[in-house]
C-alpha positions as CSV (number, residue, x, y, z in Angstrom):
1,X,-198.3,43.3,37.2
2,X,-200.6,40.8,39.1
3,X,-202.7,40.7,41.9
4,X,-203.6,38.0,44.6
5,X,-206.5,36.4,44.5
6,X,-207.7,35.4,48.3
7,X,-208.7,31.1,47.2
8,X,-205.7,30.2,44.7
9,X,-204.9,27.1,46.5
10,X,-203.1,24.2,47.0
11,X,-200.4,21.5,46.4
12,X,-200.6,20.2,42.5
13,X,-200.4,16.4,42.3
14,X,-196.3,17.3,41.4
15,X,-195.4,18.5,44.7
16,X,-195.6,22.5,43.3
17,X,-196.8,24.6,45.9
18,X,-199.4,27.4,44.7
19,X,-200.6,30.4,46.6
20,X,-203.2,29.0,49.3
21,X,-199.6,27.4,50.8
22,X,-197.4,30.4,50.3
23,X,-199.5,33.4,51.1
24,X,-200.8,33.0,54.4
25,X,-199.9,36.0,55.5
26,X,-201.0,38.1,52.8
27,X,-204.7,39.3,51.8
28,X,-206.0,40.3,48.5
29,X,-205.0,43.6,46.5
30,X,-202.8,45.2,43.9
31,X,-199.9,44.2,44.9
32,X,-198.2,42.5,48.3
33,X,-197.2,44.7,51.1
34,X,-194.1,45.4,51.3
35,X,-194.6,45.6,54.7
36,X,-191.1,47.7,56.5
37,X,-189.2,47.9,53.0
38,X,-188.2,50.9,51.8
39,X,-189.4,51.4,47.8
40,X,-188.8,54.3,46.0
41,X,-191.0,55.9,43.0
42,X,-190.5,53.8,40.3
43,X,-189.1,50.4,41.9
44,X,-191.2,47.2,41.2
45,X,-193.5,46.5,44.6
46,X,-193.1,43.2,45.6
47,X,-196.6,41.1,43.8
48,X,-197.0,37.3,43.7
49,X,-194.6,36.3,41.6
50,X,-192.1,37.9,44.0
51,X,-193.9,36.4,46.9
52,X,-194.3,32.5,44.9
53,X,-190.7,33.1,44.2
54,X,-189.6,33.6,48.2
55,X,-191.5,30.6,48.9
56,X,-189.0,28.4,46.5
57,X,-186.4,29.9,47.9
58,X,-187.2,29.1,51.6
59,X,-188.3,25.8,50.6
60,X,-184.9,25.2,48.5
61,X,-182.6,24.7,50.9
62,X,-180.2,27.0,51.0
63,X,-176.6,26.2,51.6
64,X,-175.6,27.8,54.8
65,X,-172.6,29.9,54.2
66,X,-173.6,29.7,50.7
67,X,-172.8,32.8,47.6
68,X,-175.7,33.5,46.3
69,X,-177.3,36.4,43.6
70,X,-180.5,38.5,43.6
71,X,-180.5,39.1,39.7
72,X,-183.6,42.3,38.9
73,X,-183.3,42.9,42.6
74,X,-186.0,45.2,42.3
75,X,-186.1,46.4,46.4
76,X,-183.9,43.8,47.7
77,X,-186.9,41.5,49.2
78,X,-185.5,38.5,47.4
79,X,-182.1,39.1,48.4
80,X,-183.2,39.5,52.0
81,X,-184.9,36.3,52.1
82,X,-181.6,34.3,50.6
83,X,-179.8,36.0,53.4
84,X,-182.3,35.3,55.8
85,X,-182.3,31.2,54.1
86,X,-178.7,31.2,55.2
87,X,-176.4,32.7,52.3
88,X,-173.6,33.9,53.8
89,X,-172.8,36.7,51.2
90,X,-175.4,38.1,48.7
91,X,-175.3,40.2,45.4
92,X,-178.0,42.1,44.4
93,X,-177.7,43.3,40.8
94,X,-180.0,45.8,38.9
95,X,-180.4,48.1,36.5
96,X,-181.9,50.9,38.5
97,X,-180.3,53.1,40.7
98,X,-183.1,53.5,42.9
99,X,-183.8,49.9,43.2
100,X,-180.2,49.5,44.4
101,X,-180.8,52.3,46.9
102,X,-183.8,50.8,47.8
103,X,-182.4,47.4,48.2
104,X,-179.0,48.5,50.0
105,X,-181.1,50.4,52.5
106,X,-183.8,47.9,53.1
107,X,-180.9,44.9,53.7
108,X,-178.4,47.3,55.9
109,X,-181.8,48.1,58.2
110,X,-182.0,44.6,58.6
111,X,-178.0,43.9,59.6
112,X,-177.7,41.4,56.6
113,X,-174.9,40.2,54.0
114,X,-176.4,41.7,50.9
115,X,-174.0,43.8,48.5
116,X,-175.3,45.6,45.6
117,X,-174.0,46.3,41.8
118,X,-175.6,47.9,39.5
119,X,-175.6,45.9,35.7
120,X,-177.4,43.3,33.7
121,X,-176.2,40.1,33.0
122,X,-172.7,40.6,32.0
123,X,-172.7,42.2,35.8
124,X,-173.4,39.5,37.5
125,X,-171.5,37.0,35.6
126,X,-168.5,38.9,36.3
127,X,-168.5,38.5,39.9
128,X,-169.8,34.6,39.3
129,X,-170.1,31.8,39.7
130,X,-172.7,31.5,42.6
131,X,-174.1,28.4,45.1
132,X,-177.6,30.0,44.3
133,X,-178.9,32.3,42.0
134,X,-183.0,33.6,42.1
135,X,-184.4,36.4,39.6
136,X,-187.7,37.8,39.2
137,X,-187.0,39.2,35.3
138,X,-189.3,41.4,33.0
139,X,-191.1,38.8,31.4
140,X,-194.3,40.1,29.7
141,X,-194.9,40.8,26.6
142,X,-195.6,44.2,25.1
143,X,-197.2,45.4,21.8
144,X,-194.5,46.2,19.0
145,X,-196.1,49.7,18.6
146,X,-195.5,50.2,21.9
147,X,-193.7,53.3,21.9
148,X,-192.1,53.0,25.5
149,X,-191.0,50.3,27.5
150,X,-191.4,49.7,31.0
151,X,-188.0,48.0,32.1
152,X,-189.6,46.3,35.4
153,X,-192.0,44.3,33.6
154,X,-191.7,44.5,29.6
155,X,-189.7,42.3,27.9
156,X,-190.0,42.5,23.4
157,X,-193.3,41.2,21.5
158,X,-192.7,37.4,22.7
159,X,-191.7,38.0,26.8
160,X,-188.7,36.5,26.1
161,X,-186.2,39.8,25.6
162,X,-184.9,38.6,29.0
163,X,-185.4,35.6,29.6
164,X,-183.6,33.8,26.5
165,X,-179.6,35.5,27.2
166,X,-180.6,34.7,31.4
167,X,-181.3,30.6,29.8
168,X,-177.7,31.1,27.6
169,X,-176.0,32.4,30.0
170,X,-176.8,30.2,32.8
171,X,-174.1,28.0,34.0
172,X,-171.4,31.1,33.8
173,X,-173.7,31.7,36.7
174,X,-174.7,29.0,38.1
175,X,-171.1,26.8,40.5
176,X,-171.2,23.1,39.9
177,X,-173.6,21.8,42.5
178,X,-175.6,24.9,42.3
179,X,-179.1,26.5,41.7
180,X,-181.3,29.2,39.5
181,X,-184.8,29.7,41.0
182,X,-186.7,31.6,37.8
183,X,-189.9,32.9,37.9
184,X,-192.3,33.9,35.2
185,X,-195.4,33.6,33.4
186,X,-196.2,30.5,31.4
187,X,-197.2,33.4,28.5
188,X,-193.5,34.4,28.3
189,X,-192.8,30.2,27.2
190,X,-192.1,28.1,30.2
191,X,-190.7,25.2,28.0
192,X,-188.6,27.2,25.7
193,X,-187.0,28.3,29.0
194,X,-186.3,24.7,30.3
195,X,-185.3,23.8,26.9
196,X,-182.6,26.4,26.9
197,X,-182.1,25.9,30.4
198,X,-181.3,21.8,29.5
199,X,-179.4,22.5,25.9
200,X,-177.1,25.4,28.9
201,X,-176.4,21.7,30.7
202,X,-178.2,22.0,33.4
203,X,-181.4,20.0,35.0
204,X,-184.7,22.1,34.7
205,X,-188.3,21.9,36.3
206,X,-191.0,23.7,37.8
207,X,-191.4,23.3,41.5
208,X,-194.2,25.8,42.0
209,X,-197.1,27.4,40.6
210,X,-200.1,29.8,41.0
211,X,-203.0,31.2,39.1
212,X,-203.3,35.0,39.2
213,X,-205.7,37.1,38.1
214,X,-204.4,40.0,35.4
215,X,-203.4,43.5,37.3
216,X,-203.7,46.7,35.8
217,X,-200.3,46.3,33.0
218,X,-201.6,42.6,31.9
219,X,-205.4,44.3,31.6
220,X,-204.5,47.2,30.2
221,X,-203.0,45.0,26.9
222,X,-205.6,42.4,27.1
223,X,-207.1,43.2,23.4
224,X,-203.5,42.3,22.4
225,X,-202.7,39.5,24.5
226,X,-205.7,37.8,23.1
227,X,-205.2,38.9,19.5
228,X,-201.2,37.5,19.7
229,X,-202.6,34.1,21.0
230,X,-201.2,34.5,24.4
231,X,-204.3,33.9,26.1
232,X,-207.5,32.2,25.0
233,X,-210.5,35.2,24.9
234,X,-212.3,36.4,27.3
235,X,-209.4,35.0,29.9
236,X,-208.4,37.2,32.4
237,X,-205.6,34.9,34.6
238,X,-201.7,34.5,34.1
239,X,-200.3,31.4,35.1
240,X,-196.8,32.1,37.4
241,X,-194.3,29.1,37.4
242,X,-190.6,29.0,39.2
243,X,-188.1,26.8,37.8
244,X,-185.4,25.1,39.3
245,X,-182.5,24.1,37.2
246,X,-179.6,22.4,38.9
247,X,-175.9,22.4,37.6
C-alpha cells in the first residue's frame, strides 16, 4: 500500500516522530522486510504504516504484565512487538485464516504470549477489555464501481468502512487507564476519527507521523483519488498518522 522513501525525516515541532527516527533499519522499496516472519500468499507484508505504528508502540510504554490486542493482525508483527514491549498476554484477532496461521507461527517461533482468534470487532470485544490495544485497519478508499474489494487495504468510497465502528466501539475495548494506538492515512479523515474517538470518552491525538510516497494500490487509483478530492493533483504522497486515545 505504501513504500518508504529513504529522507522522510524528523521530529515535528509536536514531539511526533516520522520516519528518519523510526526506520533506521530499513532501506527503500515496496514494502519493509519482514525479515524472519513467516507470510503466507495473500497476508498484508509489513509497509510503513506497520513499521510507524511499532515505533508508537515501543515508544508507548507498555504496561509490563499488561493484556493487550493486535486488532487486523495481519502476520502477527504488531503483536510480537507488544509482547516484546512487555504485555504479558496478547490477542491477535483477524479475519483471515492465513494471517492467523501466519501470526500464530511467527509468535510461537519466537516463544512469546500471543494467542490468536479469528473475528472482527465483535471478536475482540468479547474477550475485552484490554490495558492496550494497536490496529493497523483497512483504511483506503476504493472507487464505488469497484467490483471487488481487497479486505487488507480497502475500506468503502470514504476510507472509513472500518475505521468509524473501530471509533464506536472503542472503550468496550479499551480498560480504564488504557490505550488504542490507530494508524491510518490522513485521506481516510484523521479528525473525524479523534472526533469519534472523543464523543466514545476517551482522550485522542496524534503522536506520530510520516510522509509516504503512493505504492502500487494508492497509484493504481490515483485518477480517482484526485477526482474525489482526496488528494490535490498531480500529488503522489499519503500522509500516515497514529493516534493515541487514552480511557
Amino acid at each position: 500500500m505504501t513504500t518508504v522513501p529513504a529522507e522522510e525525516a524528523d521530529e515535528t515541532a509536536d514531539g511526533a516522530t516520522t520516519l528518519r527516527k523510526v526506520l533506521p533499519a530499513f532501506p527503500p522499496g515496496p514494502a519493509l522486510p519482514a525479515r524472519g516472519l513467516l507470510r503466507l500468499p495473500g497476508v498484508y507484508r509489513p509497509q510503513a504504516d506497520t513499521c510507524l505504528l511499532a515505533s508508537a508502540v515501543r515508544r508507548a510504554r507498555v504496561p509490563a504484565g499488561a493484556r493487550a490486542l493486535d486488532l487486523c493482525t495481519g502476520t502477527g508483527v504488531l503483536a510480537i512487538a507488544l509482547a516484546r514491549a512487555g504485555a504479558e498476554a496478547v490477542l491477535a484477532v483477524d479475519l483471515s485464516r492465513r494471517a492467523l496461521l501466519s501470526a500464530r507461527v511467527n509468535a510461537a517461533l519466537r516463544g512469546l504470549p500471543v494467542r490468536v482468534r479469528r473475528g472482527g470487532l465483535l471478536a475482540a470485544a468479547d474477550e475485552g477489555p484490554y490495558d492496550v490495544v494497536v490496529t493497523n485497519p483497512p483504511y483506503v478508499p476504493m472507487p464505488a464501481e469497484q467490483a471487488r474489494p481487497d479486505r487488507r487495504c480497502d475500506a468503502g468510497t470514504d476510507g472509513r468502512a472500518v475505521l468509524d465502528p473501530l471509533c464506536e466501539v472503542a472503550p468496550a475495548l479499551v480498560a480504564p487507564g488504557g490505550f488504542l494506538l490507530l494508524v491510518q492515512s490522513v485521506m481516510s479523515g484523521v479528525d473525524r476519527s479523534v472526533r469519534l474517538l472523543t464523543a466514545a470518552g476517551l482522550r485522542a491525538r496524534v503522536v506520530a507521523r510520516a510522509m509516504v510516497p503512493f505504492g502500487p494500490v494508492l497509484s493504481g487509483r490515483k485518477d480517482f483519488l484526485e477526482q474525489s478530492g482526496f488528494v490535490a493533483p498531480q500529488v503522489r504522497k499519503e500522509e500516515l498518522v497514529v493516534l493515541r486515545a487514552d480511557r
